[in-house]
C-alpha positions in Angstrom: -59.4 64.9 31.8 -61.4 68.4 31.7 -59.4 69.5 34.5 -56.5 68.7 32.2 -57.5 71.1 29.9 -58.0 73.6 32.5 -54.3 73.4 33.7 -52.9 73.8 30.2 -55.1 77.0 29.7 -53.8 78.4 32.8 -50.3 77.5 31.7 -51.1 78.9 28.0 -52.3 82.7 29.9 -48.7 82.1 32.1 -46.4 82.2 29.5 -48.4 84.6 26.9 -48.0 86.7 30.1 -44.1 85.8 30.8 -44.0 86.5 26.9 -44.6 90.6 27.5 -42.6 90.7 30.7 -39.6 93.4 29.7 -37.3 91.0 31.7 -38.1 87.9 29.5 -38.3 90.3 26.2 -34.4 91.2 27.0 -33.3 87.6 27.9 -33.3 86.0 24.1 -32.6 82.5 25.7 -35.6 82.7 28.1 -37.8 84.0 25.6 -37.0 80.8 22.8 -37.6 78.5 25.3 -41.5 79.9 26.3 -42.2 80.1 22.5 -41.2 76.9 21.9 -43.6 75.3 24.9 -46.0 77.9 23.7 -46.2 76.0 20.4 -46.4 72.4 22.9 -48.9 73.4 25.3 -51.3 75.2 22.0 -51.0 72.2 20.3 -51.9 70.3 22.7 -54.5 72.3 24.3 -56.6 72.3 20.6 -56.7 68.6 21.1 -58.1 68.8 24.7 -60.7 71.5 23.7 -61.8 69.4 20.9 -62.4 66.0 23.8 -63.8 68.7 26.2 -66.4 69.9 23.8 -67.7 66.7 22.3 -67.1 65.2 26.7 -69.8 68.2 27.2 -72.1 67.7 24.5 -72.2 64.0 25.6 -73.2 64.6 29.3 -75.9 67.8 27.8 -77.7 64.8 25.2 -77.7 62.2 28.3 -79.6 64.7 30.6 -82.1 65.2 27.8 -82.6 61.7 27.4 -82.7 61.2 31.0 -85.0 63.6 31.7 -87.5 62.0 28.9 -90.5 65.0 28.3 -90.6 65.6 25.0 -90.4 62.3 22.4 -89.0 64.3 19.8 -86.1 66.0 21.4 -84.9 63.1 23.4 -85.1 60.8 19.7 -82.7 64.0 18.9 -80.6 63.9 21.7 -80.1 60.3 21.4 -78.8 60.2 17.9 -76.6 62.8 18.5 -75.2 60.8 21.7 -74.7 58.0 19.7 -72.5 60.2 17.1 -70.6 61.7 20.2 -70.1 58.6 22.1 -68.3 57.1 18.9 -66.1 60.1 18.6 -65.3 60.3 22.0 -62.6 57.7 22.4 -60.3 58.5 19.3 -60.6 62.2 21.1 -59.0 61.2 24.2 -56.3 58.5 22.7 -55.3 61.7 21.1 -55.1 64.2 24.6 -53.5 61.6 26.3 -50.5 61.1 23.7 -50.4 64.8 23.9 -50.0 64.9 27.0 -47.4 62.2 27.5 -44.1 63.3 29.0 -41.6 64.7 26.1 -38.3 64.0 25.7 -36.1 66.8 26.8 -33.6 66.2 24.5 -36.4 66.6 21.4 -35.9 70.2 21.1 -31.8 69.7 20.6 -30.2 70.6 17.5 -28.9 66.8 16.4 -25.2 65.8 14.8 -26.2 63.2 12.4 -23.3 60.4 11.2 -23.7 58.1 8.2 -20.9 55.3 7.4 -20.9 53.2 4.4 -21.2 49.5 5.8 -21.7 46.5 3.5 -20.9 46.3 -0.1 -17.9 48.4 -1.3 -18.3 51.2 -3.5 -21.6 50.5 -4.0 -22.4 51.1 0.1 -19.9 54.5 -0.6 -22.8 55.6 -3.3 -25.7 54.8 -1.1 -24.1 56.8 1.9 -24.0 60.2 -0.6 -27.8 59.1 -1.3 -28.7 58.8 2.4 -26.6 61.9 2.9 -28.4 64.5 -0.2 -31.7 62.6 1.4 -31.1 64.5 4.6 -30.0 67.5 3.0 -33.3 67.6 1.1 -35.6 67.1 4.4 -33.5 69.8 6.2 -34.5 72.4 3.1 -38.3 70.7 3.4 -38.1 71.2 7.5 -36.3 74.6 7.5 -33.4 73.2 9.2 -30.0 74.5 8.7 -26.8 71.8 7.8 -23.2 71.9 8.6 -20.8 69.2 7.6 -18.7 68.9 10.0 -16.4 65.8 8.2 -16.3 64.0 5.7 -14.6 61.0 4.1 -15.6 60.9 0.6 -14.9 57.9 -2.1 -13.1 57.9 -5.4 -15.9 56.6 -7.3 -18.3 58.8 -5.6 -20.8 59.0 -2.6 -18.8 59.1 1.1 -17.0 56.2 3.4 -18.7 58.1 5.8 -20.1 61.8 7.1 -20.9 63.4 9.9 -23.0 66.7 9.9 -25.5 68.8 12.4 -28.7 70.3 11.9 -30.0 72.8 13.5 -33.9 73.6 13.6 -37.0 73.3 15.5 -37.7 69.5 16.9 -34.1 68.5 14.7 -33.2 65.6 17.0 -36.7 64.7 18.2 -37.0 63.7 14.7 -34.1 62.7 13.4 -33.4 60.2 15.9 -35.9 57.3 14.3 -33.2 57.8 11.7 -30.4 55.9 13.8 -29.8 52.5 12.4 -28.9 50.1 9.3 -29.6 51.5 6.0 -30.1 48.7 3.4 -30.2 49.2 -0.3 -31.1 46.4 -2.7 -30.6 48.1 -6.8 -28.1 47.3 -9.6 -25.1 49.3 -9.1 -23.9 51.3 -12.3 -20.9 49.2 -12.3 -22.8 45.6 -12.9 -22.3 44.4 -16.5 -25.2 41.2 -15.7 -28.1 43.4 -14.7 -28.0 41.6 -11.3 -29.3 43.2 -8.1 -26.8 44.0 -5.3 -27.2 44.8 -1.5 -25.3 46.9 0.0 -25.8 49.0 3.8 -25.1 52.0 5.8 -25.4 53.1 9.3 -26.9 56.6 10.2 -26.0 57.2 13.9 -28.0 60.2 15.4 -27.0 62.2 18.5 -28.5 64.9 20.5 -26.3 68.3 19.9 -24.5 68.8 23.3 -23.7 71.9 25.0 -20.7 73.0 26.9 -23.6 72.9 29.6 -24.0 69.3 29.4 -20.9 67.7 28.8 -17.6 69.6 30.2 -14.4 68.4 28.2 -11.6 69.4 30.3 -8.5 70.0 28.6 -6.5 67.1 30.6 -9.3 64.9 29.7 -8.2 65.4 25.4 -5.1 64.3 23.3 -5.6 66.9 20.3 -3.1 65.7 17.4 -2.7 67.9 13.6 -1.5 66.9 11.0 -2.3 67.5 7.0 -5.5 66.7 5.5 -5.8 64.2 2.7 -8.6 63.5 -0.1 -9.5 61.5 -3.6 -7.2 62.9 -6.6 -5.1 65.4 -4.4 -6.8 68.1 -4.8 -7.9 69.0 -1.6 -4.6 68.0 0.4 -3.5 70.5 2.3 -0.1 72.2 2.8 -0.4 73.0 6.4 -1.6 70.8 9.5 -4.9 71.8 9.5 -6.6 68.7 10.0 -7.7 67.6 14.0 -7.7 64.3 15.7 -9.2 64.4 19.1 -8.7 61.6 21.6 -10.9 61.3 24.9 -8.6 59.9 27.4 -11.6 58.6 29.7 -13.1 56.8 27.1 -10.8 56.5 24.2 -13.7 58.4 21.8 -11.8 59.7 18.9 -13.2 62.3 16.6 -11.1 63.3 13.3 -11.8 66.9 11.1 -10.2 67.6 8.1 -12.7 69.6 6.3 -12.1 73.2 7.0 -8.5 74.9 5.9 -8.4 76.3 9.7 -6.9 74.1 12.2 -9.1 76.4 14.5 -12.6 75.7 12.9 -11.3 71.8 12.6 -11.2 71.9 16.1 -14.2 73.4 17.2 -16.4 70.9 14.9 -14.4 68.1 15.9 -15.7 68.8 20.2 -18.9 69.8 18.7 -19.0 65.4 17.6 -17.0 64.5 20.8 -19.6 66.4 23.3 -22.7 64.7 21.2 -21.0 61.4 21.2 -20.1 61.7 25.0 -23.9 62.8 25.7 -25.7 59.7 23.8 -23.2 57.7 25.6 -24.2 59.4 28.9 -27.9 58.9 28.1 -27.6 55.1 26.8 -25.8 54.7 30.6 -29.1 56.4 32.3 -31.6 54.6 30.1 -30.4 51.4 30.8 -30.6 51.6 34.4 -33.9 52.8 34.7 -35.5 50.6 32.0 -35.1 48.0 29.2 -36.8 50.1 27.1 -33.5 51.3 25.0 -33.5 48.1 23.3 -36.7 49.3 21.4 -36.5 49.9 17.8 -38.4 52.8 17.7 -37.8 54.4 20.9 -33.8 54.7 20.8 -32.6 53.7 17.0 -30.9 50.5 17.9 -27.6 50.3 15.4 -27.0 47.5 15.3 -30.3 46.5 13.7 -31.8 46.5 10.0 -34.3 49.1 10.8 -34.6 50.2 6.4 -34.3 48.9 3.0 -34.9 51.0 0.4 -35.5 48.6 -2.9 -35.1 50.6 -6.2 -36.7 47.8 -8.8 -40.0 47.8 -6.7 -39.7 51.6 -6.0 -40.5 50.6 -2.2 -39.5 51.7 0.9 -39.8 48.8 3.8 -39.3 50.1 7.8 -39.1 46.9 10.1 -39.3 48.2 13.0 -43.1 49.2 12.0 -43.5 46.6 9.0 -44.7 50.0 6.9 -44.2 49.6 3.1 -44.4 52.7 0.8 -45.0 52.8 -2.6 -42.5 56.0 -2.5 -38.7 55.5 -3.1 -38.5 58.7 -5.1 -40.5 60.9 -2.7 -38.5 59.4 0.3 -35.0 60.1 -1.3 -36.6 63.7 -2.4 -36.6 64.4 1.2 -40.1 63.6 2.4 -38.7 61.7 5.1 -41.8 62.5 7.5 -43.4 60.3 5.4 -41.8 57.5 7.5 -40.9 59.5 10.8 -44.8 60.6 11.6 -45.6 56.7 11.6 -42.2 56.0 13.7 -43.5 58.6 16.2 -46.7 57.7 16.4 -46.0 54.3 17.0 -43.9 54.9 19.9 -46.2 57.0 21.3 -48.9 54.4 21.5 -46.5 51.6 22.7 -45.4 54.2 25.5 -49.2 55.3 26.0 -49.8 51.5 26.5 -47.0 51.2 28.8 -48.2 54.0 30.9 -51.7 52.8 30.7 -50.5 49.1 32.0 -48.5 50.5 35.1 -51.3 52.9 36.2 -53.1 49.8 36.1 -51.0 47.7 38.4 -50.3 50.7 40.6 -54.3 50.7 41.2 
């Protein structure tokens, strides 16, 4: 493990030295891309400096006690190997979930999709809830947001949008989001005071570039016509709106938001390319491990994985059985209140996992 820690402060010198190169200065791209492991490997390395230094203070109080002169000193030594020795496990737990293999897709930009499921109206209102949610943890995170369409209801709230957001760690975050949303409160339309459920889904993609998924044109049907919306007022008088159809898939992605047919479009393969790459990654996951039908790891949709319960004020996750106390400060945009146990949960079931095959492999 102190090697470990050697490695990453080799690696830290490396890039603060690729960091002045003129080369990597000129290539904005290149230079993104070291900061952002920069921030990784610094993080990580104050953990392993933290193990290393109580690791050496252990094996310094163990040679005084070993080597037994003075009474006094080793009565010292051993007290202060007994404070060490209990600190030392929690230290390493620690380095070793820093240093467990990242996701590479966790530093994507993520398009985010929420559709009003169960319950009517009352599953439209929750959707614009779940929706303004998001927008507040994107202002809390410093993450920028783009609608990219929308569907919204007559009485209020959305049938469903999609939007991306763009910021540090945005999809290795958002993706413990991906799942059934369930809301159990009196809707504003219930004359008996009687508590309704209603759901939505949140689907959550990794933003994909033109690097990573290739649309040919033969591959696309691309129909226009004229956008439509609650009271008329936003119906257009040109055909503005996009329908894209994937031919090899049958994926089919509308956009009516913008007045330009142009910008319509270019939103519209922004969700196709995203949709294309979580299918894509679901394909390679499942070969190489059962592990996609985790919860936590890949968002499961199909599954209850949140109820938010407005009479108690609680927030329930059953993936993690966490209970909160914090309705308001959840839909205020606090989300990480939720995601930093999600994530460290998975981490531990994946440090577990890794610890179990080492195990066998011995």
């Amino acid at each position: 493990m102190i090697s470990l820690v050697e490695d990453l402060e080799k690696r830290l010198a490396e890039i603060d030295k690729q960091m002045t190169d003129p080369q990597v200065l000129g290539d904005q791209q290149k230079l993104i891309e070291l900061s952002q492991e920069r921030r990784r490997v610094e993080s990580t390395l104050k953990v392993g400096r933290d193990y290393r230094e109580v690791q050496q203070a252990v094996d310094e109080a163990r040679e005084i006690v070993k080597a037994d002169e003075d009474p006094e000193l080793v009565a010292m030594a051993r007290e202060e190997l007994e404070r060490y020795e209990d600190q030392l496990p929690e230290l390493e737990r620690r380095f070793r979930l820093k240093l467990l293999p990242r996701d590479p897709n966790d530093d994507k930009d993520a398009v985010v999709e929420v559709r009003a499921g169960t319950g009517g109206d009352e599953a439209a209102l929750f959707t614009g809830d779940i929706f303004r949610m998001y927008q507040r943890y994107a202002e809390e995170r410093g993450w920028t947001l783009e609608v990219l369409a929308s569907s919204p209801s007559e009485v209020g709230g959305f049938k469903e949008i999609v939007f991306s957001l763009a910021g540090e760690e945005a999809f290795g975050r958002m993706k413990y989001e991906s799942g059934v949303h369930r809301v159990q409160r009196v809707p504003a339309t219930e004359t008996q005071g009687r508590i309704h459920t209603s759901a939505c889904s949140v689907a959550v993609f990794p933003e994909a570039e033109e690097v990573d998924i290739e649309i040919k044109e033969n591959e696309i049907k691309v129909d226009v016509y004229r956008s439509s919306g609650p009271g008329g007022q936003s119906v257009n008088t040109t055909d503005s709106a996009v329908r894209i159809t994937h031919i090899p898939t049958g994926l089919v992605v509308t956009c009516q938001d913008e007045k330009s047919q142009l910008k319509n479009r270019q939103k519209a393969l922004k969700v196709l390319r995203a949709r294309l790459l979580d299918a894509k990654m679901a394909e390679q996951q499942a070969k190489i491990s059962a592990e996609r039908r985790s919860m936590v790891s890949t968002g499961d949709r199909s599954a209850k994985i949140r109820t938010y319960n407005f009479p108690q004020s609680r927030v329930t996750d059953h993936r993690i059985n966490l209970t909160l106390y914090k309705l308001d400060d959840v839909l205020a945009g606090h989300v990480d209140l939720l995601i930093d146990e999600l994530r460290q949960h998975d981490q531990e079931k994946r440090l577990r996992a890794q610890q179990e095959a080492q195990e066998i492999s011995r």
